[in-house]
C-alpha positions as CSV (number, residue, x, y, z in Angstrom):
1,X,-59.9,29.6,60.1
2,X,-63.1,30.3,59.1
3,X,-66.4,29.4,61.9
4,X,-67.4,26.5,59.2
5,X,-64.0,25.3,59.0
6,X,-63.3,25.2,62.7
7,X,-66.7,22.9,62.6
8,X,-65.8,20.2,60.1
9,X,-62.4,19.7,61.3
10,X,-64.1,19.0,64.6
11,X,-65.8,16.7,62.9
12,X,-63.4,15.1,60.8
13,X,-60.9,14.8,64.2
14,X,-63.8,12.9,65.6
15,X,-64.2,10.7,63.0
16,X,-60.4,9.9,62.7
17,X,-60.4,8.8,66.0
18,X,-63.7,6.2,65.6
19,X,-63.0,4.9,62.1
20,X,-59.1,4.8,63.2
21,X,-58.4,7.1,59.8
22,X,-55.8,8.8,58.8
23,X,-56.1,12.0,56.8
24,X,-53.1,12.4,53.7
25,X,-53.1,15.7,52.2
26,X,-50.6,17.2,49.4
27,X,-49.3,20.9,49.5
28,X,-51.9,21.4,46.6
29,X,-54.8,21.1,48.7
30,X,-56.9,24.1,49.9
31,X,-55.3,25.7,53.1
32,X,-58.2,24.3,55.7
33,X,-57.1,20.6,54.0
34,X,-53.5,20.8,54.8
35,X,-54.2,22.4,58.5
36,X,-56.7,19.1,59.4
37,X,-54.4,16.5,57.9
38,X,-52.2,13.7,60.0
39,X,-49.8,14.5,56.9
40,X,-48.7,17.1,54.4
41,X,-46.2,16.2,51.4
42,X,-45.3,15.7,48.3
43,X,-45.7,12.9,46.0
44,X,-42.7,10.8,47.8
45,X,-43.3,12.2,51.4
46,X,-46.8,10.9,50.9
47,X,-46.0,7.4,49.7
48,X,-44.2,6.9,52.3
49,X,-46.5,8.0,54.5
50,X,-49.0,5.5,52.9
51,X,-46.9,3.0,53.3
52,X,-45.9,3.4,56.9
53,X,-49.1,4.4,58.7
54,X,-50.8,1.6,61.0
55,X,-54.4,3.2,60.1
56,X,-57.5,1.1,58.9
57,X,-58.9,4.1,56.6
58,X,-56.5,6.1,54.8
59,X,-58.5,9.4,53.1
60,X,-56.2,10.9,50.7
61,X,-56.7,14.4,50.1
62,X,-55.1,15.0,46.4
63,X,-55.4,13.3,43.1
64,X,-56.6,9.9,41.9
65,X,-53.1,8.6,41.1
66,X,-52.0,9.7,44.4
67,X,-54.9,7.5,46.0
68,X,-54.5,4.6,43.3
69,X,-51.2,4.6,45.0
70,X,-51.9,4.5,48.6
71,X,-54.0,1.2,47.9
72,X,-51.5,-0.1,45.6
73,X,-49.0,0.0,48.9
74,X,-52.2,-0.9,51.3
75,X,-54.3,-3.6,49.6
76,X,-55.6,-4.8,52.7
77,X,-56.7,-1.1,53.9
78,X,-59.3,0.7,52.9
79,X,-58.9,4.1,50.6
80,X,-60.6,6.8,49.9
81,X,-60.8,10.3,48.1
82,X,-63.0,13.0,48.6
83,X,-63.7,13.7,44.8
84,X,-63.5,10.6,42.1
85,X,-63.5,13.7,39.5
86,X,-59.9,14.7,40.9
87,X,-57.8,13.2,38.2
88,X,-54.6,14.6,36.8
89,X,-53.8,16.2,32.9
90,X,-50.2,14.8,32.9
91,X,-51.6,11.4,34.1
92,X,-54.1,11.2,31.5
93,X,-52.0,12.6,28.5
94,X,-50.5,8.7,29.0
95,X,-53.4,6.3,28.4
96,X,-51.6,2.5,29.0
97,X,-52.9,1.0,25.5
98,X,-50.5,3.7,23.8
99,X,-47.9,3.6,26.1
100,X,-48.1,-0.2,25.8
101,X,-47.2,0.3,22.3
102,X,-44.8,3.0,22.8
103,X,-42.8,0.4,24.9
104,X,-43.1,-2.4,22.2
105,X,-41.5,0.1,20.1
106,X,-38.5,0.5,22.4
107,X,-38.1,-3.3,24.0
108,X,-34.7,-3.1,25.3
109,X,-35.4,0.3,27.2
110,X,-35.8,0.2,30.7
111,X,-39.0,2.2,31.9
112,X,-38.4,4.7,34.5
113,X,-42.2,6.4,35.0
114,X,-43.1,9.7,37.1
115,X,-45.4,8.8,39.9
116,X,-47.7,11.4,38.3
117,X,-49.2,8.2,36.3
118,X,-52.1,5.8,36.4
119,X,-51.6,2.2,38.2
120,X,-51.5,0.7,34.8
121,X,-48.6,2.7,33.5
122,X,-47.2,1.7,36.9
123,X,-47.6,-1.7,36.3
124,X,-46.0,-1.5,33.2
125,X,-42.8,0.3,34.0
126,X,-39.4,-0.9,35.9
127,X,-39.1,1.8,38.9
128,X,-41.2,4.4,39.7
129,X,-39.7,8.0,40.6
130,X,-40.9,11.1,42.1
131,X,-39.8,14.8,41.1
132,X,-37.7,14.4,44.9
133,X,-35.7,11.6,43.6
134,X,-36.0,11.5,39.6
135,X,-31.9,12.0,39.3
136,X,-31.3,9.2,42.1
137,X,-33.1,6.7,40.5
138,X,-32.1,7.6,36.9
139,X,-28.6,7.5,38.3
140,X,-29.3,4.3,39.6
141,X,-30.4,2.5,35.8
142,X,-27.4,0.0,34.6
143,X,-25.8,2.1,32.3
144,X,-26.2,-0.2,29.5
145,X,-29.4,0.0,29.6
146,X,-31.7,3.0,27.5
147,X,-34.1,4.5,29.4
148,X,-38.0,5.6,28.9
149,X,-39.4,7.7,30.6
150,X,-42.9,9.0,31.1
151,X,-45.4,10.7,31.3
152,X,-43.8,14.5,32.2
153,X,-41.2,15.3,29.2
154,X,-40.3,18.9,31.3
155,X,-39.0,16.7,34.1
156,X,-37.3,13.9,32.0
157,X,-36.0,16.6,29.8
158,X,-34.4,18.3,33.4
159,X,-33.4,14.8,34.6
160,X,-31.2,14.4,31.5
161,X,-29.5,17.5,32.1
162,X,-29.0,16.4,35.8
163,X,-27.6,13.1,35.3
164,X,-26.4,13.5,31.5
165,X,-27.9,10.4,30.6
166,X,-30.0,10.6,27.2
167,X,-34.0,9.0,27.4
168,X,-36.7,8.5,25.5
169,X,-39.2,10.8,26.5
170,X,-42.9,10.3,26.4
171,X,-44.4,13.5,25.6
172,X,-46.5,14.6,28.2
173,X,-46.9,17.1,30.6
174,X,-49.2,19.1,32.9
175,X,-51.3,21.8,32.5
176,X,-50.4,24.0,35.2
177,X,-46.9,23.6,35.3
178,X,-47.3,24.9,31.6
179,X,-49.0,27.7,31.9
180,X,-47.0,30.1,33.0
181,X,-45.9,32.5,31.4
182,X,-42.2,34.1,30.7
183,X,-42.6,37.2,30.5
184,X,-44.7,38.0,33.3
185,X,-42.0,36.1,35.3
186,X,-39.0,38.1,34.2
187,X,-41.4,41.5,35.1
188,X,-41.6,40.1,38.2
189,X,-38.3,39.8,38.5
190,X,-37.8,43.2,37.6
191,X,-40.6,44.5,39.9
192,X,-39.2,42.6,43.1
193,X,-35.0,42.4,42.4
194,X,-33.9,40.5,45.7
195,X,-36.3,38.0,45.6
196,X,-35.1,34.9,44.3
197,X,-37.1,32.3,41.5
198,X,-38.0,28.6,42.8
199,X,-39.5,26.3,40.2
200,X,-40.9,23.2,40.2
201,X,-39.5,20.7,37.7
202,X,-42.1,20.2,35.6
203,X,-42.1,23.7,34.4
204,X,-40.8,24.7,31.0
205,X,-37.0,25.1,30.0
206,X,-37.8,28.5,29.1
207,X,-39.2,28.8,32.5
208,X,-36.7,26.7,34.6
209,X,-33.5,29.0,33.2
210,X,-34.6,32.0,35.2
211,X,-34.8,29.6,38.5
212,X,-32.4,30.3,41.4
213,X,-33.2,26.8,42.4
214,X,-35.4,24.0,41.4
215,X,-37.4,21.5,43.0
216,X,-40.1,19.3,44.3
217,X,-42.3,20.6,46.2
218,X,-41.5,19.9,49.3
219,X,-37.5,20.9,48.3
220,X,-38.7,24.3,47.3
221,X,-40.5,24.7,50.8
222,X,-37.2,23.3,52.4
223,X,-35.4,25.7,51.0
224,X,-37.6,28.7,51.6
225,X,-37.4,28.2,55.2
226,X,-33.3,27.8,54.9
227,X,-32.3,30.3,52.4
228,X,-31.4,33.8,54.0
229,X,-33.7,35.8,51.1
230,X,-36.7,37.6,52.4
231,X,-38.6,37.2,49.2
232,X,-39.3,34.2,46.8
233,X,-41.0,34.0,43.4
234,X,-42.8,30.8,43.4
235,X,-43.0,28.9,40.3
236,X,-45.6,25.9,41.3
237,X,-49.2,25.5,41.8
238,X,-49.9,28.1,43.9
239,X,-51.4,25.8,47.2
240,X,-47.6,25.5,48.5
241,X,-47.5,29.1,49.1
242,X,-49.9,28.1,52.3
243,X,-47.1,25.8,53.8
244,X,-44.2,28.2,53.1
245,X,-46.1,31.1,54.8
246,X,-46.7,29.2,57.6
247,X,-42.6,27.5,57.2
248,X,-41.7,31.2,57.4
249,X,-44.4,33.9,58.3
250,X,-41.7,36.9,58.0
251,X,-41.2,35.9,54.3
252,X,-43.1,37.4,51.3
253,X,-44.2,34.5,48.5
254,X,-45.1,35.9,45.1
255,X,-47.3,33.2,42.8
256,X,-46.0,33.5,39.3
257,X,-48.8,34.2,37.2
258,X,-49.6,32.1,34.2
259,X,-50.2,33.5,30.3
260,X,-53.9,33.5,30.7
261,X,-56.3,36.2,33.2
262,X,-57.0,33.6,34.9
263,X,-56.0,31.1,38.4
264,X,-54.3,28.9,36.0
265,X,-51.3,28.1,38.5
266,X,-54.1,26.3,40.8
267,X,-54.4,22.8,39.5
268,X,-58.1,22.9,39.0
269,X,-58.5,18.5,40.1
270,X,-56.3,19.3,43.2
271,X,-59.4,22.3,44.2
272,X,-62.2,19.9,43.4
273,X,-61.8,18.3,46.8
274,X,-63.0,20.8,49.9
275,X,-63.0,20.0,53.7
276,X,-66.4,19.4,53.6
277,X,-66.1,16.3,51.2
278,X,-63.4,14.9,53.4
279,X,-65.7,14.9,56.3
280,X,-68.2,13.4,54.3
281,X,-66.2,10.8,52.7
282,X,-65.2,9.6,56.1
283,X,-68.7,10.0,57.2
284,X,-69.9,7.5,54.2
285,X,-66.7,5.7,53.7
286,X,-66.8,6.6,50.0
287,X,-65.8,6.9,47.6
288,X,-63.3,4.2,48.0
289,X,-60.4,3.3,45.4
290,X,-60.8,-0.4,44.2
291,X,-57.8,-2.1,42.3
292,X,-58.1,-5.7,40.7
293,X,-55.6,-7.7,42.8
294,X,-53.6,-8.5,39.6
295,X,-52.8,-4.9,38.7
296,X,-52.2,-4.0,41.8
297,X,-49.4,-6.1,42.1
298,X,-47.9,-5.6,38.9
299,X,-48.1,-2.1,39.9
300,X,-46.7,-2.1,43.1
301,X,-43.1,-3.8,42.6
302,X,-41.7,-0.8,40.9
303,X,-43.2,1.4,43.2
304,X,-40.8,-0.4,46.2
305,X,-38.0,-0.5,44.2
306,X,-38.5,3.5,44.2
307,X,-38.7,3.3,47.9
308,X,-35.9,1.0,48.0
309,X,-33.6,3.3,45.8
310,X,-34.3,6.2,47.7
């Protein structure tokens, strides 16, 4: 860790420990980020986390949904994220006035909706699910019901093959996940024979086929550190690689480049927050996510029922 690094998470332990704060990070976030936070997860690790921590300041180092839904669990605590600019492309590729008539168009569907979503698509869906436990709670719909789901139509389109049940897909997806490209992955494959291909869910089909496994996040990490293979080709935005080299420093972790010359596999909202606007976010208690009390609520019953159905 870097001289400048060492001195802001100095800082930032300091300020924890006055302002009783709690630091969130997802395995997205630059290395320094997840090494200074409380807690590193994915999407459903860090909900729960939200929900369960006794802290009066929660700073959550990821995306704006991922904040929206730390205050949507905590109303009564105050939350805050290092850059307001730190949005999401497969949240946004759902704005709630469409989607509102996308459901009118399907009334008798029941509306499962990928975390990865804004608090008013929450509010206007049935359960919320997480790429950890998308086939749980799709298994768990009545099966008279139809189902919707939304906004990622790579992972509903995965979840269908999981659980066999047919859904409405909305079609969205996310930017990084993609991006990558086939062809470099299969020379990989051919460059490095005994390592084996994780992939994240929200990836492609044409993409997901040449997976040894898939999974969330934090299942692809689990399973680095458990499977016996030396060498892994990792099919995700490219911040996890941190925590699996750290899971298991004897292991070699290849990013899977995308089609473009470019760092297309790092999620370019997820980088826009640095250690140095966590410190300073604590520092000035902003900026802080505000939810009208009314949307907030509407949004937070299907996000217990996912915590209850996991």
């Amino acid at each position: 860790m870097r001289m400048d690094s060492l001195r802001l998470s100095a800082r930032l332990l300091k300020l924890k420990q006055e302002k009783q704060a709690v630091l969130l990070a997802h395995y997205y976030q630059e290395a320094s980020i997840q090494d200074a936070a409380d807690f590193v997860g994915d999407s459903l690790e860090l909900a729960r986390a939200a929900k369960g921590t006794d802290a009066k300041i929660i700073v959550f180092a990821g995306v704006h949904f991922m904040a929206e839904g730390a205050k949507i669990l905590n109303p009564s605590k105050k939350v805050l994220l290092p850059d307001l600019r730190a949005g999401c492309s497969l949240s946004d590729s759902c704005p709630p006035d469409r989607f509102a008539n996308f459901k009118t168009n399907h009334p008798d569907h029941f509306v499962v909706s990928y975390i990865n979503c804004s608090a008013a698509i929450k509010a206007q869906s049935d359960v919320i699910c997480t790429s950890s436990n998308a086939v749980r709670i799709v298994e768990r719909v009545p099966k008279d019901r139809p189902i919707l789901f939304a906004p990622d139509k790579n992972l509903g389109a995965w979840v269908e093959k999981q659980t066999g049940r047919k859904m409405t897909l909305w079609p969205g997806s996310c930017i990084v996940h993609e991006t990558f490209s086939e062809r470099k992955l299969v020379q990989l494959k051919v460059e490095n024979p005994g390592a084996l291909v994780i992939a994240h869910p929200e990836c492609e089909e044409e993409i997901l086929r040449h997976a040894d496994f898939i999974g969330s996040t934090a299942a692809l990490l689990r399973f680095t550190k458990e499977s016996h293979s030396q060498a892994f080709i990792v099919v995700t935005e490219a911040g996890i690689l941190h925590a699996m080299q750290c899971a298991s420093p004897n292991k070699v972790f290849i990013p899977s480049p995308p089609n473009q010359a470019c760092a297309c596999n790092d999620c370019p909202f997820m980088k826009l927050n640095t250690l140095e606007k966590v410190v300073r976010c604590l520092e000035e208690e902003s900026p802080e996510i505000l939810l009208e009390e009314s949307l907030r609520s509407r949004a937070e019953a299907p996000l217990i029922r996912m915590l209850e159905w996991s």
